[in-house]
C-alpha positions, 0 to 999 in steps of 0.5 A: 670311484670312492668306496661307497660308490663302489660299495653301492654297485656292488650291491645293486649287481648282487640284487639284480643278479639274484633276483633275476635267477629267483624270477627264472627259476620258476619251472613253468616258465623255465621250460616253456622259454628256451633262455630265462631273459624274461626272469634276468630282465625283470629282476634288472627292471626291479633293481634298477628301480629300486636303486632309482627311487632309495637314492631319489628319495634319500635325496629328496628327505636330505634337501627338505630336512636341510631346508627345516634346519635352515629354516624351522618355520618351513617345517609345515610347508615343506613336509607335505609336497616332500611327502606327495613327492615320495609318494609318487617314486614309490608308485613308480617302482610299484609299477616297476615290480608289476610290469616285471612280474608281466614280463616273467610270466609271473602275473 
């Protein structure tokens, strides 16, 4: 495994892990639950959808502006579906962030 793999793991494991102890240190729901797996599951949900969709979409810009240089006339017709697909993986990890706040207790 290269070293911006290995870096890119590195940092997903560190926001998983920390969001999940900030999620669990909510007192109320700390002591109703015996374990804090709601607050480590929903900080999982959350890094990993946030790891999902900035490489989906750093790979989706990538293409479209490879396809703009190729070719420069396309640039209109590129940039509104490369936009709307965007659109659509950020509302994925909204998603993400509200069913992980339902399943803290947070909402």
């Amino acid at each position: 495994m290269n070293s911006t793999a290995r870096n890119a793991l590195r940092v997903v494991a560190l926001f998983v892990a920390t969001t999940g102890v900030a999620l669990a240190a909510n007192e109320e729901l700390f002591y109703k639950s015996p374990t804090w797996g709601p607050g480590l599951g929903a900080g999982l949900a959350i890094g990993l959808a946030a790891f999902g969709a900035a490489s989906s979409q750093g790979k989706a810009a990538s293409s479209a502006l490879e396809g703009m240089a190729r070719n420069p006339e396309t640039g209109g017709s590129l940039q509104t579906p490369m936009l709307i697909a965007l659109v659509f993986m950020e509302t994925l990890v909204l998603f993400s962030f509200v069913i992980a706040g339902k399943m803290s207790g947070l909402f």
